[in-house]
PDB file as gemmi writes it, atoms N, CA and C in Angstrom:
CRYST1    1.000    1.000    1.000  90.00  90.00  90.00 P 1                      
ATOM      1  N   UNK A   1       0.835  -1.181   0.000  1.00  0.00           N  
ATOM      2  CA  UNK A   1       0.000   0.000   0.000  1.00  0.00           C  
ATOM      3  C   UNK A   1       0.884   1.250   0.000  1.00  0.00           C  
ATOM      4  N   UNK A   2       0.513   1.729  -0.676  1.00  0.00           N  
ATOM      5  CA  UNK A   2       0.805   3.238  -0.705  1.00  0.00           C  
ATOM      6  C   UNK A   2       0.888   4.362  -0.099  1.00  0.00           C  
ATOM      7  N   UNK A   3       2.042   4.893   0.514  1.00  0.00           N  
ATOM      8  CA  UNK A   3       1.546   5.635   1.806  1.00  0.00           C  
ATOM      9  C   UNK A   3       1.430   7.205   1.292  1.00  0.00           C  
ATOM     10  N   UNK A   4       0.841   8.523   2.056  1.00  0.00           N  
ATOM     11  CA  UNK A   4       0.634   9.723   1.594  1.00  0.00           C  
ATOM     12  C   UNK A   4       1.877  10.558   0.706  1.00  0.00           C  
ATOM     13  N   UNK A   5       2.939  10.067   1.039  1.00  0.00           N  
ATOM     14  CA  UNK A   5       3.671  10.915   0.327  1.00  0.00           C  
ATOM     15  C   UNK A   5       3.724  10.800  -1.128  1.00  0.00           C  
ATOM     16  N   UNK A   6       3.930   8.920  -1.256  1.00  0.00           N  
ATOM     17  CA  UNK A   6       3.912   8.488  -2.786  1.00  0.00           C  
ATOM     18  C   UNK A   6       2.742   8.927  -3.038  1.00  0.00           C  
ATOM     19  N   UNK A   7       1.871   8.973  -2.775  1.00  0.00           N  
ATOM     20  CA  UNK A   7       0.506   9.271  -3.351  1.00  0.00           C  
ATOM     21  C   UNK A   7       1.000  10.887  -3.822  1.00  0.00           C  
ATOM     22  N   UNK A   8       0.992  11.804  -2.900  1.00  0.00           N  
ATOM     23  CA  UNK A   8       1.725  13.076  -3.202  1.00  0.00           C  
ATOM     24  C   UNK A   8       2.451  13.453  -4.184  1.00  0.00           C  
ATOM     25  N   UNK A   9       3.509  12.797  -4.248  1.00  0.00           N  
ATOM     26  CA  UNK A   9       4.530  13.060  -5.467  1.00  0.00           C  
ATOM     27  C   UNK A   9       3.768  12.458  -6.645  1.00  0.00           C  
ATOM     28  N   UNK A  10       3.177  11.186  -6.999  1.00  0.00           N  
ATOM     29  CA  UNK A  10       2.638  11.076  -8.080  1.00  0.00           C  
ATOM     30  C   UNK A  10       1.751  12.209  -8.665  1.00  0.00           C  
ATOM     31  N   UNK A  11       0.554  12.784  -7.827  1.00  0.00           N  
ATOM     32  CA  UNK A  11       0.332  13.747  -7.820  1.00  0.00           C  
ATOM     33  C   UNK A  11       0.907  15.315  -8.687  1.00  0.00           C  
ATOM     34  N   UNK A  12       1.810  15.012  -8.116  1.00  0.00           N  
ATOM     35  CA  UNK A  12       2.509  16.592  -8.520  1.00  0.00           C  
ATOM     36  C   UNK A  12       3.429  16.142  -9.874  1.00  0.00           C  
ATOM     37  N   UNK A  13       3.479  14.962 -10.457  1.00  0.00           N  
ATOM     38  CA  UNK A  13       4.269  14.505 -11.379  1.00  0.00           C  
ATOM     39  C   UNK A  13       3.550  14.814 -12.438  1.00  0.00           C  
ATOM     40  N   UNK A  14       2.007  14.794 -12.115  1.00  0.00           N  
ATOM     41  CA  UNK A  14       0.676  14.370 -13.377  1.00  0.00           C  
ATOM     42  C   UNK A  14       0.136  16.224 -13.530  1.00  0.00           C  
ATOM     43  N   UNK A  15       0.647  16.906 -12.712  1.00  0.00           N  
ATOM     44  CA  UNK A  15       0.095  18.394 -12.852  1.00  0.00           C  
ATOM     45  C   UNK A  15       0.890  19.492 -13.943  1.00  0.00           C  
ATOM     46  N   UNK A  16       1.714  19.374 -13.980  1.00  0.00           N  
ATOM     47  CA  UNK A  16       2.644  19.986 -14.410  1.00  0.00           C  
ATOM     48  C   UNK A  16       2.321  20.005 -16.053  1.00  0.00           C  
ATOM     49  N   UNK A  17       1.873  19.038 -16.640  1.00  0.00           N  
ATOM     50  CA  UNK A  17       1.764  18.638 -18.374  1.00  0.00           C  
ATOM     51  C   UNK A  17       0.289  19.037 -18.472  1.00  0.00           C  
ATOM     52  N   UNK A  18      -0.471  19.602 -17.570  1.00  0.00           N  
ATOM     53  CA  UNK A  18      -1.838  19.963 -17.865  1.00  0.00           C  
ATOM     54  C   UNK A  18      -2.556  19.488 -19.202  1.00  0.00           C  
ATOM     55  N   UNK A  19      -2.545  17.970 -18.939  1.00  0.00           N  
ATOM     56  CA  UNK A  19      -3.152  17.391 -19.612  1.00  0.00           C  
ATOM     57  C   UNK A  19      -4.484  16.654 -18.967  1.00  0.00           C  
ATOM     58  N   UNK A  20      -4.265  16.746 -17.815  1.00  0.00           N  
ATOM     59  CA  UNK A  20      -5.619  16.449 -16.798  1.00  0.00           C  
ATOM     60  C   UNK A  20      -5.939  18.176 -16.306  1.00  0.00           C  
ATOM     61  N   UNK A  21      -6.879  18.229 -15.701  1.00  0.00           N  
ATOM     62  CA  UNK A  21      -7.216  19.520 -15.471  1.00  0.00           C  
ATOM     63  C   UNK A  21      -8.635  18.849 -14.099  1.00  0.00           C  
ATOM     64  N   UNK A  22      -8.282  19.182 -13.102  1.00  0.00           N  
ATOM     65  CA  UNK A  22      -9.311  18.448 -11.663  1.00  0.00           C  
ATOM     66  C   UNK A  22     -10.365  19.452 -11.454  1.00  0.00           C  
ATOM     67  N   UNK A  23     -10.742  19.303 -10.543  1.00  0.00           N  
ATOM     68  CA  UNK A  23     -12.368  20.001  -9.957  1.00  0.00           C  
ATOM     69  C   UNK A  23     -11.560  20.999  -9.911  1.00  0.00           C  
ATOM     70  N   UNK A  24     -12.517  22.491 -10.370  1.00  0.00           N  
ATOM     71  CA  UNK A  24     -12.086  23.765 -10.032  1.00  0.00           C  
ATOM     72  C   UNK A  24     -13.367  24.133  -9.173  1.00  0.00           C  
ATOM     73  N   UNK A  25     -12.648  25.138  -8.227  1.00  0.00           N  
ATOM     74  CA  UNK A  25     -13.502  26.124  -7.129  1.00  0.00           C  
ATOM     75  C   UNK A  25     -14.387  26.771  -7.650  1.00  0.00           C  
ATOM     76  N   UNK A  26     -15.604  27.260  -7.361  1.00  0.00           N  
ATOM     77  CA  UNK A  26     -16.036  28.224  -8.221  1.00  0.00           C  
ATOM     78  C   UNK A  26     -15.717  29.321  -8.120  1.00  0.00           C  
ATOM     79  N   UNK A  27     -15.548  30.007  -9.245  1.00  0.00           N  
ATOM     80  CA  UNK A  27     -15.579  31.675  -8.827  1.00  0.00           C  
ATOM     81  C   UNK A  27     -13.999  31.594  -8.848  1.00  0.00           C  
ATOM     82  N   UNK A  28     -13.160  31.028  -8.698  1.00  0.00           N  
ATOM     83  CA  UNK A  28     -11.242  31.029  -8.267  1.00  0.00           C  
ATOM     84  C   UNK A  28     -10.900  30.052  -9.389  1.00  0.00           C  
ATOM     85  N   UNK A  29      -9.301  30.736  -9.577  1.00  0.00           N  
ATOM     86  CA  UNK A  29      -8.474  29.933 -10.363  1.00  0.00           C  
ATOM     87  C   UNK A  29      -8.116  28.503  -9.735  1.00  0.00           C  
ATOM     88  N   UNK A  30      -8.365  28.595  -8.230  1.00  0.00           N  
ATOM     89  CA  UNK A  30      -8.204  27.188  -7.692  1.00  0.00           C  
ATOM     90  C   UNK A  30      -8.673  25.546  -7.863  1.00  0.00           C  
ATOM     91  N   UNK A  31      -7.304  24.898  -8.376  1.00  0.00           N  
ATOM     92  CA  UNK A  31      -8.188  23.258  -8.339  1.00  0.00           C  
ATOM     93  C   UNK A  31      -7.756  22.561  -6.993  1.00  0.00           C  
ATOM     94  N   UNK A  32      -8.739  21.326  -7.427  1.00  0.00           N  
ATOM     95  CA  UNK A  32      -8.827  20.356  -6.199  1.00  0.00           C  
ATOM     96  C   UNK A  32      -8.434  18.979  -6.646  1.00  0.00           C  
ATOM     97  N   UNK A  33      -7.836  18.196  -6.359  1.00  0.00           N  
ATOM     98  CA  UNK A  33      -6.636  17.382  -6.618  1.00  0.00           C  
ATOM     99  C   UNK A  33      -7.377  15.977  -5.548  1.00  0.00           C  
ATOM    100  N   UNK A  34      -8.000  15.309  -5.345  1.00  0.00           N  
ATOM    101  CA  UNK A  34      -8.112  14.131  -4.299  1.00  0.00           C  
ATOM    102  C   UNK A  34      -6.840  13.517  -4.180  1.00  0.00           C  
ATOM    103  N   UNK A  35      -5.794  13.387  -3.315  1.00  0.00           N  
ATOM    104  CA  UNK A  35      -4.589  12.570  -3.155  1.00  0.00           C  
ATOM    105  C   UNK A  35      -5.246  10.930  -2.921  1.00  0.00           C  
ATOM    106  N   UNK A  36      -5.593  11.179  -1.868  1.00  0.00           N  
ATOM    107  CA  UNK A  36      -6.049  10.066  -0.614  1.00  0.00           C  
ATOM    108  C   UNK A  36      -7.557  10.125  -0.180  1.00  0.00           C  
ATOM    109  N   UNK A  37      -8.442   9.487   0.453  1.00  0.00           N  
ATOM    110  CA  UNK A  37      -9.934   9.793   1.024  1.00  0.00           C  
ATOM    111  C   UNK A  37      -9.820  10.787   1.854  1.00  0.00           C  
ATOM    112  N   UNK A  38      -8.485  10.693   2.374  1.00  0.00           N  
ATOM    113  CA  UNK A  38      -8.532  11.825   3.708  1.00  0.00           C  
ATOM    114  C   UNK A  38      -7.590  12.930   3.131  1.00  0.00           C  
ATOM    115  N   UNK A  39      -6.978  13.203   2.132  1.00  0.00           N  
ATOM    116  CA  UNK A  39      -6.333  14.653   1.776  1.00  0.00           C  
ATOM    117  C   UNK A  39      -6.740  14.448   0.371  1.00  0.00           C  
ATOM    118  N   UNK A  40      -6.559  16.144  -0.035  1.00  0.00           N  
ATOM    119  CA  UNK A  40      -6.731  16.984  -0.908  1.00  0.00           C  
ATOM    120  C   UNK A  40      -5.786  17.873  -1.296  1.00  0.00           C  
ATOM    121  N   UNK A  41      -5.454  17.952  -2.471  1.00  0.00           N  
ATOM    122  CA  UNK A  41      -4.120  18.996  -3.116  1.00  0.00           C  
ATOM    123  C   UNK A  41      -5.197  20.389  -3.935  1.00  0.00           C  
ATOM    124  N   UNK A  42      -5.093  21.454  -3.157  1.00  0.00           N  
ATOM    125  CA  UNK A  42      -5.320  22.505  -3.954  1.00  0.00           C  
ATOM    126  C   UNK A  42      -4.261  23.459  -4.414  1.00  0.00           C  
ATOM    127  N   UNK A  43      -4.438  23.645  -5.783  1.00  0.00           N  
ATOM    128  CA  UNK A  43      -3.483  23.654  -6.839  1.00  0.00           C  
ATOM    129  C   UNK A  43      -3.933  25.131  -7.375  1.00  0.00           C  
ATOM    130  N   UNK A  44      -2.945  26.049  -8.728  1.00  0.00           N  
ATOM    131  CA  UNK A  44      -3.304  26.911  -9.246  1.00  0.00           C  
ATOM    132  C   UNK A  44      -2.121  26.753 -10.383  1.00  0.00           C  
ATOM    133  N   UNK A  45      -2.296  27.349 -10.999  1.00  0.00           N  
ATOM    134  CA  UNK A  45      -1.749  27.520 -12.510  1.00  0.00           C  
ATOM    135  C   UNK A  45      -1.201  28.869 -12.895  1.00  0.00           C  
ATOM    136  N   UNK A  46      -0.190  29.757 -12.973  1.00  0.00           N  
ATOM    137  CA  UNK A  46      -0.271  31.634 -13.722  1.00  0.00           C  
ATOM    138  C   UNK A  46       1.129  31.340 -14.097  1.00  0.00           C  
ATOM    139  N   UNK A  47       1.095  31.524 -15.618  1.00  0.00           N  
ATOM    140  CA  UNK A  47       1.583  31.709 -16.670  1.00  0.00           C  
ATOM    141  C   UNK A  47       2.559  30.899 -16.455  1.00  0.00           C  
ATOM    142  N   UNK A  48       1.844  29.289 -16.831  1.00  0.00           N  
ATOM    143  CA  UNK A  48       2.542  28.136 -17.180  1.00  0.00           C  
ATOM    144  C   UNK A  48       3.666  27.625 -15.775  1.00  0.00           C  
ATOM    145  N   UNK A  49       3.124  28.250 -15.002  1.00  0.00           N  
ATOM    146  CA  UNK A  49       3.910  27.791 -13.014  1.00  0.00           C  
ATOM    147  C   UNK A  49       2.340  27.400 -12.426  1.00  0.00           C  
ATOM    148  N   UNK A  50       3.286  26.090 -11.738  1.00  0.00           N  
ATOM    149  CA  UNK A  50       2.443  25.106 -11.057  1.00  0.00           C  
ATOM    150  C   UNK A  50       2.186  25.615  -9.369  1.00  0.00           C  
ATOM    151  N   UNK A  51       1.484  26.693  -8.821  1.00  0.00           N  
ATOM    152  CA  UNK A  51       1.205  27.130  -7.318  1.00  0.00           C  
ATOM    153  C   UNK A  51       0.558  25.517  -6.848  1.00  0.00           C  
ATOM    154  N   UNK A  52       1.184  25.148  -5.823  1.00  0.00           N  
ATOM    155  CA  UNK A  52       0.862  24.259  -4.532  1.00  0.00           C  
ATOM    156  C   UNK A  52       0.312  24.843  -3.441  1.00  0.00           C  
ATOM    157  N   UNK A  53      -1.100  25.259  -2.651  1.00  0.00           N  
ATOM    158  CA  UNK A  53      -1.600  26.301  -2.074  1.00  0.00           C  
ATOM    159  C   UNK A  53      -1.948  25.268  -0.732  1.00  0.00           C  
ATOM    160  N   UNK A  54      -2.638  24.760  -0.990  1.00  0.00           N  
ATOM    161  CA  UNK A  54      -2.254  24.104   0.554  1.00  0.00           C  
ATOM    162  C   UNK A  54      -2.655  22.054  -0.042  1.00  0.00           C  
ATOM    163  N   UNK A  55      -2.803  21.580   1.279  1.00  0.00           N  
ATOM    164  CA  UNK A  55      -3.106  20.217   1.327  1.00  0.00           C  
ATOM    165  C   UNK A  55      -4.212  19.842   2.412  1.00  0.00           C  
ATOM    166  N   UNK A  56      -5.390  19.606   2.318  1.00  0.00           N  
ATOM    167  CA  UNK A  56      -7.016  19.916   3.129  1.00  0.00           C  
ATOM    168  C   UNK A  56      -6.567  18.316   3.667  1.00  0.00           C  
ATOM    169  N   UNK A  57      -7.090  17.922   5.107  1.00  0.00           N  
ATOM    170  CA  UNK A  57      -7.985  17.171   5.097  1.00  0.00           C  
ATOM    171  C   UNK A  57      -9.206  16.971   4.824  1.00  0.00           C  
ATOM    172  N   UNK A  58      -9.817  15.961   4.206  1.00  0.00           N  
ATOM    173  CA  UNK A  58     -11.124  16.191   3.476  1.00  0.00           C  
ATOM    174  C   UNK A  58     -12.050  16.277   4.505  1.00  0.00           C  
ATOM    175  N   UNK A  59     -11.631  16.125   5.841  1.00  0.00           N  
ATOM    176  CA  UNK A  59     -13.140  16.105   6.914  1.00  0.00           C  
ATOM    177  C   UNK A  59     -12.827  17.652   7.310  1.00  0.00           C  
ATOM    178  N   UNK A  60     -12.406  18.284   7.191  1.00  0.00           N  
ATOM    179  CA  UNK A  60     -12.306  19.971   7.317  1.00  0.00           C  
ATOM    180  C   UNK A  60     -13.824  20.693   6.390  1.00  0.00           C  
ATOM    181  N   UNK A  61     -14.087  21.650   7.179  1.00  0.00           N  
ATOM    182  CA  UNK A  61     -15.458  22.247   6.962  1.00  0.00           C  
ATOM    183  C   UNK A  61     -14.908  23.016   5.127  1.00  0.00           C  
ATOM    184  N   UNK A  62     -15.749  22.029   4.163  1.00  0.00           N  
ATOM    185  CA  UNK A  62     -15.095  22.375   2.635  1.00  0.00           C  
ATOM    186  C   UNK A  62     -15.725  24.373   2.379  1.00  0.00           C  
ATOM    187  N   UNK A  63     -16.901  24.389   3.257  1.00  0.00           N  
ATOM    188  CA  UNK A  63     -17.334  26.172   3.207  1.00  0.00           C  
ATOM    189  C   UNK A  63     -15.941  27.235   3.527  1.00  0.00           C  
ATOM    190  N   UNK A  64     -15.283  26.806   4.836  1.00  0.00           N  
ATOM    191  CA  UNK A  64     -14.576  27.450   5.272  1.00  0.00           C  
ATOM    192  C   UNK A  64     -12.962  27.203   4.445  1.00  0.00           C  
ATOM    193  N   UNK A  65     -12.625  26.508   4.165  1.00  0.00           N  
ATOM    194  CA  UNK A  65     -11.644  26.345   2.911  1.00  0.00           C  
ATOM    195  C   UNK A  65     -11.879  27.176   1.510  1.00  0.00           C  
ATOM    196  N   UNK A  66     -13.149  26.421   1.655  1.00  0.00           N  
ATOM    197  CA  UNK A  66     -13.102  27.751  -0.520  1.00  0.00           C  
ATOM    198  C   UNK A  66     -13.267  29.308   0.199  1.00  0.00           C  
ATOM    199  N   UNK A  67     -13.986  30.175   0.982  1.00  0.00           N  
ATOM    200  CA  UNK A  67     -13.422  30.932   1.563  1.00  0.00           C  
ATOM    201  C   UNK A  67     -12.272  31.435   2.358  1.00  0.00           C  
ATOM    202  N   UNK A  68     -11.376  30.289   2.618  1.00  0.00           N  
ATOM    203  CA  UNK A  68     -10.067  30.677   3.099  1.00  0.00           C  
ATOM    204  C   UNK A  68      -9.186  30.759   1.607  1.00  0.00           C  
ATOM    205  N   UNK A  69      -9.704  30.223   0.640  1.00  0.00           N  
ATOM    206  CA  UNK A  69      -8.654  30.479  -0.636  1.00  0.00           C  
ATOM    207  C   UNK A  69      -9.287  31.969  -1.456  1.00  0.00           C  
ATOM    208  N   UNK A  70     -10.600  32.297  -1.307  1.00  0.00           N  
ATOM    209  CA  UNK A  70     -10.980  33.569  -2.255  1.00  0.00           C  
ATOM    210  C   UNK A  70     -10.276  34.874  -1.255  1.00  0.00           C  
TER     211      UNK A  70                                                      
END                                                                             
């Protein structure tokens, strides 16, 4: 099994070629990345640079997150 980090780095291997493109926020340049059941990679994109903005646990209140990123 796979533990969070490998999960992580695969992650950040598959972002970069923006050939996948994940759930975006509404209203924000921000995406949402599922690593694991229990984390989340929110991501951003400006002028072809990959922003890493934070890493959620998914049981965190998701209201108070998309308002902590706008």
């Amino acid at each position: 099994m796979e533990d969070f980090f490998e999960k992580f780095k695969k992650a950040i291997t598959i972002l970069p070629d923006k050939k996948v493109i994940f759930q975006k926020y509404e209203d924000t340049n921000f995406h949402k990345l599922l690593i694991t059941k229990y984390n989340s990679l929110i991501y951003s994109y400006e002028e072809n640079v990959l922003y890493i903005h934070r890493v959620l646990q998914n049981f965190q209140d998701p209201d108070e997150n998309y308002h902590a990123l706008k």
